[in-house]
C-alpha positions, -999 to +999 in steps of 0.1 A: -570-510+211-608-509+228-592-533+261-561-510+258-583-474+263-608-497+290-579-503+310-567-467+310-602-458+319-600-481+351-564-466+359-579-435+369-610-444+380-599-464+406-571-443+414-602-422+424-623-449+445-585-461+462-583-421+473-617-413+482-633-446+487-659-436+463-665-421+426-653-454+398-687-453+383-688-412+378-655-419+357-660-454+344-693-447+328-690-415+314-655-421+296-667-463+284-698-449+265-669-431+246-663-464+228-683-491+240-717-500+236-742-488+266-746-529+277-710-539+276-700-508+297-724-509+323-717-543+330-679-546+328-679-513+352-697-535+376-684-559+376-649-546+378-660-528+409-663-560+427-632-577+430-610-544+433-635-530+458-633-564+480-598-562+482-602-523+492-627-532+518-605-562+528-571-538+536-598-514+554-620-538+569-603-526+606-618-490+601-653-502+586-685-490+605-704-520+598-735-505+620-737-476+598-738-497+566-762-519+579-789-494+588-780-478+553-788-507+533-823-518+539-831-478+528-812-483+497-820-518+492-863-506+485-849-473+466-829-494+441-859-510+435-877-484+433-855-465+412-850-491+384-894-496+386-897-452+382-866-456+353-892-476+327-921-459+338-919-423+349-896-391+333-873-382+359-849-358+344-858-332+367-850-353+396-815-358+384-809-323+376-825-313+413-803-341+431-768-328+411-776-292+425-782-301+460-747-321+456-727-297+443-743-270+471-731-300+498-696-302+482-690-267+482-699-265+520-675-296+522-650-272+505-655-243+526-654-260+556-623-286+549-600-248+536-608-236+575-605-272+593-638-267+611-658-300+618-688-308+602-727-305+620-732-345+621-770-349+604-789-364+631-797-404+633-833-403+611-815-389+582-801-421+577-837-429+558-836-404+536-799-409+527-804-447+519-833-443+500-820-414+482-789-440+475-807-467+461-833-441+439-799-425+421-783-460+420-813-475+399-822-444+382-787-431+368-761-456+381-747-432+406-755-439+436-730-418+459-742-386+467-766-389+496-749-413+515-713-397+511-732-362+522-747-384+548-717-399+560-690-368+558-712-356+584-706-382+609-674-396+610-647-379+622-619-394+607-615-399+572-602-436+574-629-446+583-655-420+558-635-439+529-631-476+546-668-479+551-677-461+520-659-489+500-674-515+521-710-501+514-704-501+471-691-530+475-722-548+486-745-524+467-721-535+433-727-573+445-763-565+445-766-552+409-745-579+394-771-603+413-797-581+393-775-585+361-777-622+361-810-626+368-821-604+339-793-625+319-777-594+310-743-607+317-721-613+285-688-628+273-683-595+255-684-577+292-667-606+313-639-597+286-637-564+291-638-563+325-612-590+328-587-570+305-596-536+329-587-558+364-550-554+361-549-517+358-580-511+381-563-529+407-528-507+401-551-480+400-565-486+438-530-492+449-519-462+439-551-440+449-548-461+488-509-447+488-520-411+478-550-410+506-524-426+534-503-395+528-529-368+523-537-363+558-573-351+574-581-319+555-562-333+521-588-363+521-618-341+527-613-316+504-607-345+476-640-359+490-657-327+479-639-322+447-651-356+436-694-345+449-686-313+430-679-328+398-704-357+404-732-328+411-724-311+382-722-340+359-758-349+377-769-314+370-758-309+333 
């Protein structure tokens, strides 16, 4: 019954990342802790994230901005680090709660603007420091790592295939990056391997259907589900 409700869970969450290209770790974490243990729920979600987000990146990889991902992920790279160092050692509630209301301000501007179709003001080129860093500092703080670079992204690209193509290529590399971290703290387990394995099927139908959804949504359809999913993220963040 426990693999049953997992794989559920991964239906929609990846119905989610296939639509957006972001937003399986606001659903998969959240709804696991429901009834698994902290350990086994973390880990399955990442690793689950891999292979589903590989193929995703794999059918997008023509609309990928590899150049913006790349000067991304050095940022994100020190504030993961950086994150997971402040999460044993400092009390950083505030920060979360600050962070979620700043997102949820961003995603109802995303709203606003997608319900009149007017483009967004791109963030100019040094932002893309803050953004990483903010990345990585959320992604080893809280697990969510999303926010700032979806904010910082939305703003400058155009087109929505390629907002969600290079947003699945960037998780995907920072999700390879935490289960590097998760073996090398020998935090992996058979108990999560399982769990994740028994979530693959349905994560992957999941994606499938979430890709079909976003290739009929058109332009304004993809951005305002873009916001939807920072609104609730900012607010989960917030609360």
């Amino acid at each position: 019954m426990t693999l049953l409700l997992a794989a559920l869970v991964a239906l929609l969450a990846f119905l989610v990342q296939g639509f957006t290209g972001f937003g399986a770790a606001l659903v998969l974490a959240p709804l696991l802790l429901l009834f698994l243990d902290l350990h086994t729920a973390v880990v399955a979600s990442s690793i689950v994230q891999v292979p589903v987000g590989a193929v995703l990146a794999f059918q997008a990889r023509r609309a990928v901005d590899g150049r913006a991902i790349l000067a991304l992920l050095p940022f994100s790279v020190a504030g993961l680090a950086a994150g997971a160092a402040a999460l044993a050692s400092l009390d950083v509630g505030w920060l979360r709660q600050l962070c979620g209301a700043l997102t949820a301000l961003f995603a109802l501007q995303v709203l606003w603007r997608a319900s009149r179709n007017r483009p967004a003001r791109p963030w100019p080129g040094w932002a893309v420091v803050p953004a990483g860093i903010a990345s990585g500092l959320l992604g080893g703080l809280f697990g969510t790592s999303g926010p700032p670079v979806v904010a910082y992204l939305e703003s400058r690209m155009a087109r929505g295939a390629a907002l969600r193509a290079t947003l699945i290529a960037y998780f995907l590399v920072i999700n390879c990056l935490r289960i590097a971290g998760y073996g090398a703290g020998a935090l992996l387990s058979g108990t999560a391997a399982l769990t994740a394995a028994a979530m693959l099927p349905a994560a992957g139908l999941g994606a499938w259907a979430g890709t079909v959804l976003q290739r009929r949504a058109g332009e304004r359809g993809f951005r305002l589900a873009v916001a939807l999913v920072l609104l609730i993220t900012g607010i989960a963040l917030a609360v």
